[in-house]
Each structure stands twice: as structure tokens, then as C-alpha cells.
N, C-alpha and C positions, 0 to 999 in steps of 0.2 A: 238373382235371376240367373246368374249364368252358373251357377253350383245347381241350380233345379233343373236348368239343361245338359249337363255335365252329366249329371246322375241318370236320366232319361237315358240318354244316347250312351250311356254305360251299359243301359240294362239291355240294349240290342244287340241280338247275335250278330257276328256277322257282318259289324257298322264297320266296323277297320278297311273293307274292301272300297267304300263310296267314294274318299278321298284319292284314292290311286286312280280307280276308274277316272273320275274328274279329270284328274291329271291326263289322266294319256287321254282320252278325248281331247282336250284343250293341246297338246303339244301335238297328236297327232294332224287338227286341224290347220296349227297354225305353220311346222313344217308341210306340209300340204297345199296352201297357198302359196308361201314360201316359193317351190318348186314349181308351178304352176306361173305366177310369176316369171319366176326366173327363165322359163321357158318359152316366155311372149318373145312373137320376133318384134323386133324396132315400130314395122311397118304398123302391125296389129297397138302398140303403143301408142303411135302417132296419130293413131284414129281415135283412141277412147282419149287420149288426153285433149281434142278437139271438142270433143261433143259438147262440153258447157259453152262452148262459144259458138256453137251450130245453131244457126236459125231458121233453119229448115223444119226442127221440130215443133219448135215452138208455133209456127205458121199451121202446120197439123193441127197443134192442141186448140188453137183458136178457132179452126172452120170447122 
């Protein structure tokens, strides 16, 4: 099975570029968050780390 895929994906021009693309998609995302992140102030923290424990929403979801 993977010698029939091999051969396949040989026979395309061109295939060499897919996995880099991958790549840097995938790294540019994840340094992206990263910094984004790393950019939250404290304050903006202390709020999203509250929300599972906020019952105020769930009082919404209800009525």
C-alpha cells in the first residue's frame, strides 16, 4: 500500500512544495498564538481564566 502511494505522489510535479507549505503554516500559526499570548495583559487573563467558573452565563443559557 504505501509503495502504491509512494509511486503516486512521485508521479506529481511539484509535490516537494506541500510539506514545507504545511510547515510554515503550522509554525507560523503556532509562533502567532505564542505572541498573542504572550501579549495578554494579567488583567485580560484573570477574566478568561474565570469564565468556567462564571455563572452568570450559564443563567443566560437557561432562560
Amino acid at each position: 500500500m504505501l509503495k502504491f502511494i509512494k509511486h503516486t505522489m512521485e508521479t506529481i510535479v511539484g509535490v516537494e512544495i506541500f510539506p514545507i507549505i504545511s510547515f510554515l503554516i503550522f509554525f507560523i500559526f503556532f509562533v502567532g498564538l505564542f505572541v498573542w499570548v504572550a501579549k495578554m495583559q494579567k488583567s485580560e487573563i484573570a477574566e478568561v481564566a474565570q469564565l468556567p467558573l462564571d455563572d452568570e452565563g450559564e443563567e443566560n443559557l437557561i432562560n
